[in-house]
C-alpha positions as CSV (number, residue, x, y, z in Angstrom):
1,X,-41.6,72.2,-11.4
2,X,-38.2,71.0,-12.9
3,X,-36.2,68.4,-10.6
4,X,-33.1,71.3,-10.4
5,X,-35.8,73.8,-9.0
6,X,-36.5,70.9,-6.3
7,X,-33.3,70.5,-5.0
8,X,-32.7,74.0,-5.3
9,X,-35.9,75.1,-2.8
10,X,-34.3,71.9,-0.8
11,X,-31.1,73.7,-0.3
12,X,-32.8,77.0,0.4
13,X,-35.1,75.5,2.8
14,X,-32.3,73.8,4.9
15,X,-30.6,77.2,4.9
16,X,-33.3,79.2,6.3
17,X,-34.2,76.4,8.6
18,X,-30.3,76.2,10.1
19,X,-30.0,80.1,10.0
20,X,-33.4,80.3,11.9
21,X,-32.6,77.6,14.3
22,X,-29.0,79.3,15.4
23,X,-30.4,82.8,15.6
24,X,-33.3,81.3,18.3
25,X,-30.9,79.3,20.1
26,X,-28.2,82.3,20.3
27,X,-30.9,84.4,21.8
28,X,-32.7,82.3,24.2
29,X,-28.9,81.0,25.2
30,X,-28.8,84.7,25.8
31,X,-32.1,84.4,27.9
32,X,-31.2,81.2,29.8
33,X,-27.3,82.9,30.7
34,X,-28.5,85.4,31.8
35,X,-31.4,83.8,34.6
36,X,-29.1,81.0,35.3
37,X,-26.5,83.8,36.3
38,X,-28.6,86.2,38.2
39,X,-27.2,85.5,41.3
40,X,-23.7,85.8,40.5
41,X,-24.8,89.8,38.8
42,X,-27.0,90.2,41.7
43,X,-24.1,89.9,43.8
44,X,-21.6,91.9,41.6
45,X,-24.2,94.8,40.4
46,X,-26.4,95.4,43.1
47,X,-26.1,96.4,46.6
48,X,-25.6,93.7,48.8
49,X,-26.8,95.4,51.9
50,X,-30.2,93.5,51.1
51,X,-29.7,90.1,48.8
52,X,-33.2,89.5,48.3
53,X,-33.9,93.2,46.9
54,X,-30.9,92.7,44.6
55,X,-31.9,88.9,43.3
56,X,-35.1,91.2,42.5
57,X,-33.0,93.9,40.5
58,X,-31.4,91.3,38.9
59,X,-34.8,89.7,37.7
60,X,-36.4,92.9,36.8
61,X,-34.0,93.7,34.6
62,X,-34.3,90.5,33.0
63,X,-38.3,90.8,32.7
64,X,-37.8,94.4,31.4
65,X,-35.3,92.7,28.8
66,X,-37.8,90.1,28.0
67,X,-41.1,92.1,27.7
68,X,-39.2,95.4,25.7
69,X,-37.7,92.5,22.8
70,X,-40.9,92.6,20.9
71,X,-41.5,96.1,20.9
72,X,-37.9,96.7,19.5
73,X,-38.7,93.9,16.6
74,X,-42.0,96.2,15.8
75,X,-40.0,99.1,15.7
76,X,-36.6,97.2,13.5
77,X,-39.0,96.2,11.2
78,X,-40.5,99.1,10.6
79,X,-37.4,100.6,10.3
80,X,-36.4,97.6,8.3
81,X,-39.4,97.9,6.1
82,X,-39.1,101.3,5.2
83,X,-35.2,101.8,4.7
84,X,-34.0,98.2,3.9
85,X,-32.7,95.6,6.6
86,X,-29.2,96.4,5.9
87,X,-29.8,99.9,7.1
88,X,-31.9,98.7,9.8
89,X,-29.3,96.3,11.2
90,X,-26.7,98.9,11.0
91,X,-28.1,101.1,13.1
92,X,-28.9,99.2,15.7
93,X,-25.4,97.7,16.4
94,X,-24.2,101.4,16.0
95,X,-27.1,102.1,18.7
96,X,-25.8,99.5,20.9
């Protein structure tokens, strides 16, 4: 291994590492938002005849969110695998 193909993995390997590091952080920010504020959507989304039964909307739809993420990445990947990521990553912004 040459001392240009050193630096060069370098560089690559601090790009993948950064790029990994903000995707995570963007989506557990997401996460974190989102249960910090469940009050505040409680409050605005569901019916607030009964608080405590809308807190508990409010947190199932964040468990639902949080247990259905995987089972998107299995079916993205596949997707991803078979028709390239490009594609893959199309369609689901188009989806959304």
């Amino acid at each position: 291994m040459t001392k240009d193909n050193q630096v060069e993995q370098k560089k690559t390997l601090k790009r993948v590492a950064s790029a990994s590091f903000i995707g995570n952080f963007v989506e557990w920010f997401d996460y974190a938002a989102y249960g910090f504020l469940a009050t505040v959507i409680a409050v605005v989304f569901f019916p607030q005849s009964d608080p405590l039964t809308a807190l508990m909307a409010a947190y199932a739809i964040f468990a639902i969110s949080f247990i259905l993420r995987p089972l998107g990445g299995i079916f993205w990947g596949h997707v991803g695998d078979k028709f390239g990521r490009k594609n893959a990553l199309s369609w689901s912004i188009i989806l959304m």
